[in-house]
N, C-alpha and C positions, 0 to 999 in steps of 0.2 A: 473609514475606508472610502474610496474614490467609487459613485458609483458606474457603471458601463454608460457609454455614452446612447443617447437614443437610436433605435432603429426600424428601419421602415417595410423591412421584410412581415408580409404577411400570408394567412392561409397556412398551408402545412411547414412553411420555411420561418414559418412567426418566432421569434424570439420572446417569450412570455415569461413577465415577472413571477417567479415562484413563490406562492400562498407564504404567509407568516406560519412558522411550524407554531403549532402549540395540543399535545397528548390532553386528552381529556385527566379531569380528578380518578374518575371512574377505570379508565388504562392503568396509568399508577398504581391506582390501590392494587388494581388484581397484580398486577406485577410482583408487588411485593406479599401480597400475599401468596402467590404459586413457590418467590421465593423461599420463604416462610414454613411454607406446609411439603419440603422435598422429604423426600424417600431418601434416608441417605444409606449407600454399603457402607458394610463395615470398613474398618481402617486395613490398609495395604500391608500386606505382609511380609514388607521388605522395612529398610529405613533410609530408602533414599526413595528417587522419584523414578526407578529403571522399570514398575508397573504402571506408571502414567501420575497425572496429575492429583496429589495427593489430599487425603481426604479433609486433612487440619488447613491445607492452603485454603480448601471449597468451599465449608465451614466459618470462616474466617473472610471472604469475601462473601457469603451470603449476609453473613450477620452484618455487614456493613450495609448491603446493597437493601435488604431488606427494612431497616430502621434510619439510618441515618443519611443515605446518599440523597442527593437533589439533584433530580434529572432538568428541573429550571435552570438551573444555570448553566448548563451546557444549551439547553433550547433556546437562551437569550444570547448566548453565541454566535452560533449561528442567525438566528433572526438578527444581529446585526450585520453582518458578512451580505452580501451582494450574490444573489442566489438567482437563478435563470432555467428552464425547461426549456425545450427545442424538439420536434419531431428530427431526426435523422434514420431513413429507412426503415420506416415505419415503425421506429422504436421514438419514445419520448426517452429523451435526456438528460438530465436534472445535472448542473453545474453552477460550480460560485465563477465570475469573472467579477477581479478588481485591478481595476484600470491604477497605474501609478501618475500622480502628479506631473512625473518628467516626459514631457510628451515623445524625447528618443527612446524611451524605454523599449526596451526588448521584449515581443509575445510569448509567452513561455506554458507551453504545458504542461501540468503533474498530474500523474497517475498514479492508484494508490492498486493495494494490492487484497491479498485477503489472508489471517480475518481482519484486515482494517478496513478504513471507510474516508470518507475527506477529513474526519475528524484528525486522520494522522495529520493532513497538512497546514491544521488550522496555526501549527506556532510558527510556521514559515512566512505567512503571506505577510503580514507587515513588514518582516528584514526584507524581503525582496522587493516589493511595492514601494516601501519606506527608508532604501537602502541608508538616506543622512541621519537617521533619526535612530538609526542603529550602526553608526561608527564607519559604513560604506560611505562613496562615494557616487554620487548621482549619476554618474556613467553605470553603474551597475544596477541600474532599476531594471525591475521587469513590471510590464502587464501581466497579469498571471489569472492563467486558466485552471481549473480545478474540476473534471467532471466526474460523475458515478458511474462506474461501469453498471453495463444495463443488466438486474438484479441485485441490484446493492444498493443500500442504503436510499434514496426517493427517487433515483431512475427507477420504472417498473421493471418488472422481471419481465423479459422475451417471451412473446405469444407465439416467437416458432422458433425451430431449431437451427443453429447455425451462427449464432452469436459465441465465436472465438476472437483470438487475440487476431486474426488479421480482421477480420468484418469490423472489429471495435477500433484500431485502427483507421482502418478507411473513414469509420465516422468520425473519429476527431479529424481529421483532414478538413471532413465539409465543416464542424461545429472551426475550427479556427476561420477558414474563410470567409462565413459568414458573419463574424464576429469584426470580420476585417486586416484578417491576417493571413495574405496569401503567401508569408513565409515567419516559422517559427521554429524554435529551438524546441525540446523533449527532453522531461525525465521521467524516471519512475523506478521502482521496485517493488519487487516479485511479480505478480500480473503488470503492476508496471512495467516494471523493465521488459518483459516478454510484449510489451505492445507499445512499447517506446524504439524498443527494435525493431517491432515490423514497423513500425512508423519511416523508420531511417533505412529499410530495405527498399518497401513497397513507393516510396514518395521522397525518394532524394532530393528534388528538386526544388522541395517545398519544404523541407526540416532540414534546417541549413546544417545543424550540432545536436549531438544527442549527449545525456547524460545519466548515467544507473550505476544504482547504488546497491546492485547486483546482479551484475555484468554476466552474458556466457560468455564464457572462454577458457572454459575446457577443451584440452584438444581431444578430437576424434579420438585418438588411441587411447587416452587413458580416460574417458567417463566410460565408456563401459565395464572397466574394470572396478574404477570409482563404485559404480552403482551396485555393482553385485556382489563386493566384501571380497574380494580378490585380493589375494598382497598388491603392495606397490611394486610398481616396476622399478628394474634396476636405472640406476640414475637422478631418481628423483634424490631432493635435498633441498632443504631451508623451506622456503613460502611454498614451494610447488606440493614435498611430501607431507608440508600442513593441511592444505589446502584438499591434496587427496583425500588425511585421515580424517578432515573435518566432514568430508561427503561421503565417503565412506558410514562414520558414524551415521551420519543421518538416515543415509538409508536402507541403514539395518537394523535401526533402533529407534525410528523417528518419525516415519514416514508413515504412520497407522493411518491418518486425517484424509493423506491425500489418495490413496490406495482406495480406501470407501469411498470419498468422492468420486472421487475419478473412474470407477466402476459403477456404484449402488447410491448414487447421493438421494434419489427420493426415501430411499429406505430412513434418513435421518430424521425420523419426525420426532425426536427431542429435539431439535433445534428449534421446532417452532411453537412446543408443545410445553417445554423445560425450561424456565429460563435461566437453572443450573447448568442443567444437559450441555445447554447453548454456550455456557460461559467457561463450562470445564472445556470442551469440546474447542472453544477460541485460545484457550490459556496454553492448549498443547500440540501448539503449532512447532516451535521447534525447543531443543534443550536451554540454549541460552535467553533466550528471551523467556521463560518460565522462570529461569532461575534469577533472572532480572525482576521481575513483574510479583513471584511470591513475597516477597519478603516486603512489598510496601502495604500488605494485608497485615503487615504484623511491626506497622511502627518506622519502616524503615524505606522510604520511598527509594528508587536507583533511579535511572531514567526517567520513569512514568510513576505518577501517583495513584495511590487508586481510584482516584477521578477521573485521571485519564482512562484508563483501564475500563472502567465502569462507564464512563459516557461513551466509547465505543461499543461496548457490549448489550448496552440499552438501547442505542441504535440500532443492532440488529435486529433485537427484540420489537422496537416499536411499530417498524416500518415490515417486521415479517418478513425476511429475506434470508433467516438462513439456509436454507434448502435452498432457494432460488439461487444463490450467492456458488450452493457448492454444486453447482449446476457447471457452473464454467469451468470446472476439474475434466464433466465427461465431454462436454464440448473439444477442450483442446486435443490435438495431437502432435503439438510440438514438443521438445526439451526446453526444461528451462536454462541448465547449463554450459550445453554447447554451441560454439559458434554459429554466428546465424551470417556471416559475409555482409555485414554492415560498412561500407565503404565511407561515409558521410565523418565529419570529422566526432570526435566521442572523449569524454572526459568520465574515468571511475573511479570510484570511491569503495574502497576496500577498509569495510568495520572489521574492527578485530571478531565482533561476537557476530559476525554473520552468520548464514547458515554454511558457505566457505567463504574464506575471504583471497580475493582472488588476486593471484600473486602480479607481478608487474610484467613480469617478462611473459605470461599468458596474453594477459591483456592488451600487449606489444603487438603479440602476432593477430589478436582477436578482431584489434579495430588498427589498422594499419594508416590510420590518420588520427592515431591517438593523442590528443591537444592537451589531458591535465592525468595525472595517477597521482593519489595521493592513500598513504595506508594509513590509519589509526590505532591507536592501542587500547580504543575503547569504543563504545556503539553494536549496536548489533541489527536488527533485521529491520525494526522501525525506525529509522537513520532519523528522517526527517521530526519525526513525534518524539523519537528520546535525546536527541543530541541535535537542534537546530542552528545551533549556532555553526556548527561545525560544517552540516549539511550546507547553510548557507553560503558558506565559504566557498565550499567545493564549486557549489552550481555557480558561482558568481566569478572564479576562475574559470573553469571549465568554459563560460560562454563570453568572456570579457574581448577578445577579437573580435566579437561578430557582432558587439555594439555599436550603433553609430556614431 
């Protein structure tokens, strides 16, 4: 990978090479043995997963995480990736920048969401950085930016309050400028996409194209019915009364994670305490992506392996952030799925296994300089960590205009 070119900014605006990761023997061991020595309930008293994340899935990745996973080879990952810290507003900032070969390359930022980490976007940066060496063509390079939102993963967690999706916003603004990019394109999903769009609200001028791969645009009238198990209204039909039932579902039957967060997150001290707690607790973010993600504990990988799986969750673990992480649930006060008046041009990617996938003629009116829609019949909420190739497609039309 292309390292950042050097820079001269110093004092609290320094751009500072980030430490080589490496967890002591002594981390490790206790890990796997907290893993090891869990409390476990009995088994669920249903046979499916409509009590939560069930007990033979938890079983079944402990016993791997505990004996045979190697968190090395994810930490040699990374330590070879291009990894940078920054003060922005008094918070330090931990991000990968890798510069692409093609010096038109386009600046691009990704945001990840929770419970992931940059881990989601490590299968990306080569197609996009390396676009000829994966079948693109060198018009479609990016620069690519990659930071941690501040309590996740080696950003610190915030020493005060007030760290939501516009503050984090605003600070990637200064982290791209400083970097040398006084204009750049945006993606992201979930906290992504909720700060990929204030990006594109708050700073038009300077994010020339956005792109999310979980888009709001929901209209007004019908998420509130969405969210409170309401019938659909008369008219819906095809992608739109999908799209209802899919949010619907969720947030009458799905929605346990962010409801705690979003109210009591200090109360979760199994997340820092468990590293079961922590992993059942990540597994049951939404139905599809569980139902993708079980079944590679038992032989059968979908999207993600349980490597993947496990070197995100060992992340959290290592670096002690989950608590800090579900901090930004009581922080926000925005929706994540309705319109937010993003004017700036926008290209979305609608996975079949979202949490909705959000129909075309929504997203018509959502971003009314909508440049790329495209649907899938497969993918779900980790777009870019289960399905990269696809992702990359997308972002690489989505912003293919606005290369030089």
């Amino acid at each position: 990978m292309t390292q950042v070119a050097e820079f001269t900014l110093t004092g609290a605006t320094a751009i500072r090479p980030f430490p080589q990761i490496h967890y002591s023997d002594e981390e490790l061991t206790d890990l796997r043995r907290r893993v090891n020595a869990t409390r476990w309930p009995t088994k669920e008293l249903v046979a499916d997963q409509s009590q939560g994340v069930q007990l033979a899935v938890t079983q079944a990745l402990a016993k791997y995480w505990g004996s045979d996973y190697d968190w090395r080879k994810c930490e040699a990952k990374l330590n070879a990736t291009p990894q940078f810290i920054t003060e922005i507003d008094g918070q330090d900032i931990h991000f990968i920048h890798v510069r692409s070969k093609h010096e038109n390359a386009l600046p691009l930022i990704i945001t990840h969401g929770w419970p992931g980490s940059i881990i989601e976007q490590m299968k990306v940066i080569d197609p996009l950085t390396n676009p000829t060496a994966h079948g693109a063509s060198a018009t479609d390079a990016f620069h690519v930016v990659i930071p941690s939102i501040p309590g996740y993963g080696f950003s610190p967690e915030p020493k005060v309050l007030g760290w939501e999706p516009n503050r984090i916003a605003d600070a990637w603004v200064v982290l791209m400028e400083r970097l040398g990019y006084p204009k750049f394109v945006a993606q992201g999903g979930d906290w992504g996409a909720a700060i990929t769009q204030a990006l594109a609200v708050r700073s038009p001028g300077k994010v020339i194209a956005m792109h999310s791969n979980m888009a709001g645009t929901v209209p007004a009238d019908i998420l509130p019915l969405a969210t409170s198990g309401s019938p659909a209204p008369a008219g819906l039909a095809g992608d739109e009364l999908h799209a209802f039932e899919q949010l619907s579902d969720f947030y009458t039957k799905h929605l346990g994670y962010a409801v705690e967060m979003s109210n009591r997150p200090q109360t979760l001290y199994s997340l820092q305490d468990s590293p079961v707690g922590l992993a059942a607790f990540i597994l049951d973010h939404d139905k599809d992506s569980y139902e993708m993600i079980a079944p590679a504990f038992f032989g059968n990988p979908g999207g993600l392996s349980r490597d993947d799986v496990l070197d995100n969750i060992t992340l959290y673990w290592l670096t002690k952030t989950g608590t800090s992480s579900a901090r930004l649930y009581w922080e926000n006060h925005a929706g994540f799925f309705d319109v937010k008046g993003v004017t700036i041009p926008a290209g979305v990617s609608a996975f079949a296994h979202e949490i909705y996938t959000a129909p075309q003629s929504w997203s018509e009116k959502a971003f009314p300089k909508l440049v790329y829609y495209k649907k899938h019949d497969v993918g779900g909420h980790f777009a870019a960590w289960e399905q990269p190739q696809l992702f990359c497609e997308d972002v690489r039309a989505t912003f293919r205009s606005f290369q030089a």
